[in-house]
N, C-alpha and C positions, 0 to 999 in steps of 0.2 A: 504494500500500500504506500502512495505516496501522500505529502505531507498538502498538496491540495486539497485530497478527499476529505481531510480533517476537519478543514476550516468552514466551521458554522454560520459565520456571519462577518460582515464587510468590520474593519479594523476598526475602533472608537477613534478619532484622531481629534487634537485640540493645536490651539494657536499655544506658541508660546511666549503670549502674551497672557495668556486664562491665569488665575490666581488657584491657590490653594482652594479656596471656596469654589472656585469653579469643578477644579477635580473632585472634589470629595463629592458633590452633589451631582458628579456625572455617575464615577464610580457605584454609587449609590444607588441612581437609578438604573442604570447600567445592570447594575450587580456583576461587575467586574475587578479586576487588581491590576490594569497593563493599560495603560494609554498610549499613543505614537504620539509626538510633538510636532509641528509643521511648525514654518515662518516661511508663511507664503507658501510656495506649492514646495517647498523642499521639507523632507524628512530631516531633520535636526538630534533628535532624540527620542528617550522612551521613559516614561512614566512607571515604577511602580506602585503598588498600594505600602510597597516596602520603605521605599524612596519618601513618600508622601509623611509617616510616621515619622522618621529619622527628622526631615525638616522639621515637623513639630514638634518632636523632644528638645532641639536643639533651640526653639525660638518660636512665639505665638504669636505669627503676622500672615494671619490670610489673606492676607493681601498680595504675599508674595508671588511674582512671578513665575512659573515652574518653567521658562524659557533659562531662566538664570541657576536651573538646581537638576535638573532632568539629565538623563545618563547621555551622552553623548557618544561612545560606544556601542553605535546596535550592533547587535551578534545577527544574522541573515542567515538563512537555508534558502536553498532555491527550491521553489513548489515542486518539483519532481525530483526532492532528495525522500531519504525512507522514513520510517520509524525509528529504524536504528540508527541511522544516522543523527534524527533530532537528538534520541536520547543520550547518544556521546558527546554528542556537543552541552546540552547541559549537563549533564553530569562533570563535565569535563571545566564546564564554564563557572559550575554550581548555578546555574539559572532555572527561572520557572517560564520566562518566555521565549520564545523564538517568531522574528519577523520575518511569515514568509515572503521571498520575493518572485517575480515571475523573468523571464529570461533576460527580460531589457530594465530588472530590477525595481520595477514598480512594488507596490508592498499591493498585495493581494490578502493578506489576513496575519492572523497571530496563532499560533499554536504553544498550550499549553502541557506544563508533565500532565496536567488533569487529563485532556485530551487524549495524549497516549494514552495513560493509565486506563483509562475508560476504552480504549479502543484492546490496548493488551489484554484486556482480563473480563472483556464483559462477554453475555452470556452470547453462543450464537444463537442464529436465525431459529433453532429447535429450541432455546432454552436450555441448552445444556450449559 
Protein backbone atom coordinates (compact mmCIF):
# COMPACT_ATOMS: atom_id res chain seq x y z
CA UNK A 1 0.00 0.00 0.00
CA UNK A 2 1.02 3.40 -0.77
CA UNK A 3 1.01 6.23 1.44
CA UNK A 4 -1.72 8.15 -0.93
CA UNK A 5 -4.38 5.57 -0.08
CA UNK A 6 -3.94 6.66 3.56
CA UNK A 7 -4.68 10.11 3.24
CA UNK A 8 -8.27 10.94 4.55
CA UNK A 9 -8.70 14.30 3.83
CA UNK A 10 -7.11 17.45 2.17
CA UNK A 11 -4.18 18.82 4.74
CA UNK A 12 -5.56 21.70 7.49
CA UNK A 13 -3.16 24.53 6.29
CA UNK A 14 -2.98 28.16 8.13
CA UNK A 15 -1.09 31.56 7.31
CA UNK A 16 1.63 32.07 9.21
CA UNK A 17 0.46 34.91 10.25
CA UNK A 18 -2.68 32.81 12.46
CA UNK A 19 -1.93 33.31 16.32
CA UNK A 20 -1.82 30.75 18.91
CA UNK A 21 -5.62 31.30 19.36
CA UNK A 22 -6.20 30.76 15.93
CA UNK A 23 -4.51 27.15 16.02
CA UNK A 24 -5.82 25.89 19.18
CA UNK A 25 -9.55 26.79 17.91
CA UNK A 26 -8.71 25.16 14.51
CA UNK A 27 -7.18 22.10 16.18
CA UNK A 28 -10.12 21.85 18.10
CA UNK A 29 -12.50 21.92 15.72
CA UNK A 30 -10.60 20.00 13.53
CA UNK A 31 -9.87 17.45 16.15
CA UNK A 32 -6.48 17.28 14.83
CA UNK A 33 -2.48 17.73 16.26
CA UNK A 34 -0.54 18.67 12.65
CA UNK A 35 -1.14 21.89 10.83
CA UNK A 36 1.09 22.95 7.59
CA UNK A 37 2.12 26.71 7.68
CA UNK A 38 1.83 28.75 4.35
CA UNK A 39 3.13 32.46 3.72
CA UNK A 40 1.52 32.81 0.78
CA UNK A 41 1.23 29.82 -1.52
CA UNK A 42 4.72 28.51 -0.09
CA UNK A 43 4.91 25.62 2.46
CA UNK A 44 7.11 27.34 5.25
CA UNK A 45 6.41 24.99 8.04
CA UNK A 46 4.53 22.47 10.20
CA UNK A 47 2.51 22.84 13.38
CA UNK A 48 2.28 20.51 16.07
CA UNK A 49 -0.21 20.01 18.96
CA UNK A 50 3.23 19.34 20.60
CA UNK A 51 4.90 22.59 19.28
CA UNK A 52 1.71 24.54 20.34
CA UNK A 53 2.14 23.25 24.30
CA UNK A 54 5.84 23.94 24.46
CA UNK A 55 5.16 27.66 23.40
CA UNK A 56 2.61 27.82 26.05
CA UNK A 57 4.63 26.48 28.87
CA UNK A 58 7.27 28.80 27.88
CA UNK A 59 5.04 32.09 27.74
CA UNK A 60 1.01 33.06 27.63
CA UNK A 61 0.66 35.33 24.54
CA UNK A 62 -1.95 34.04 22.20
CA UNK A 63 -1.25 36.38 20.24
CA UNK A 64 1.72 34.97 19.00
CA UNK A 65 2.47 34.34 15.80
CA UNK A 66 3.13 30.50 14.88
CA UNK A 67 4.86 31.81 11.58
CA UNK A 68 7.71 32.87 14.03
CA UNK A 69 7.62 29.40 16.31
CA UNK A 70 6.42 26.43 13.67
CA UNK A 71 9.06 23.78 12.80
CA UNK A 72 10.66 24.69 9.69
CA UNK A 73 12.12 21.40 8.96
CA UNK A 74 9.29 19.34 7.19
CA UNK A 75 10.20 15.79 6.83
CA UNK A 76 8.31 14.78 3.16
CA UNK A 77 7.55 11.16 1.68
CA UNK A 78 6.55 11.09 -1.76
CA UNK A 79 2.68 9.71 -2.09
CA UNK A 80 3.92 6.51 -3.66
CA UNK A 81 6.50 5.66 -0.85
CA UNK A 82 5.10 2.41 1.47
CA UNK A 83 4.16 1.95 4.87
CA UNK A 84 7.28 0.91 5.74
CA UNK A 85 8.96 3.23 4.42
CA UNK A 86 6.66 6.17 6.58
CA UNK A 87 7.36 4.18 9.43
CA UNK A 88 11.32 4.31 9.29
CA UNK A 89 11.38 7.43 8.68
CA UNK A 90 9.41 8.23 11.98
CA UNK A 91 10.63 6.11 13.85
CA UNK A 92 13.98 7.10 12.76
CA UNK A 93 12.95 10.97 12.91
CA UNK A 94 10.82 10.19 16.24
CA UNK A 95 7.83 11.80 14.55
CA UNK A 96 4.10 11.58 14.46
CA UNK A 97 3.78 13.32 11.19
CA UNK A 98 4.72 12.96 7.63
CA UNK A 99 3.86 15.52 4.79
CA UNK A 100 2.97 13.68 1.96
CA UNK A 101 4.06 15.06 -1.29
CA UNK A 102 3.04 14.37 -4.84
CA UNK A 103 5.84 14.02 -7.73
CA UNK A 104 6.23 17.97 -8.46
CA UNK A 105 6.13 18.11 -4.46
CA UNK A 106 2.98 19.73 -3.81
CA UNK A 107 1.66 18.49 -0.29
CA UNK A 108 -1.34 16.38 -1.02
CA UNK A 109 -2.19 15.33 2.68
CA UNK A 110 -0.45 14.38 6.05
CA UNK A 111 -0.06 10.81 7.37
CA UNK A 112 -0.03 9.95 10.75
CA UNK A 113 1.64 6.79 13.01
CA UNK A 114 -2.21 6.73 13.95
CA UNK A 115 -2.99 6.00 10.33
CA UNK A 116 -0.53 3.30 9.82
CA UNK A 117 -1.39 1.84 13.12
CA UNK A 118 -4.94 1.75 12.03
CA UNK A 119 -4.18 0.52 8.62
CA UNK A 120 -1.30 -2.21 10.30
CA UNK A 121 -3.52 -3.85 12.76
CA UNK A 122 -7.14 -3.28 11.83
CA UNK A 123 -9.53 -5.91 11.22
CA UNK A 124 -9.81 -7.04 7.47
CA UNK A 125 -12.75 -6.95 5.19
CA UNK A 126 -14.11 -10.47 7.05
CA UNK A 127 -13.58 -9.04 10.42
CA UNK A 128 -10.82 -11.16 11.32
Amino acid sequence: MQLRDLIKRKPIVVDGGSTIRDVIKIMAVENIGFLIVKEGEEVVGVLSERDVIKVLAEEEDLGKKVGSFCRRDIITLRDSSTLEEAAQVMGKRRIRHLVVVDAMGGVVGVVSVRDLLEELFSPGPTGE
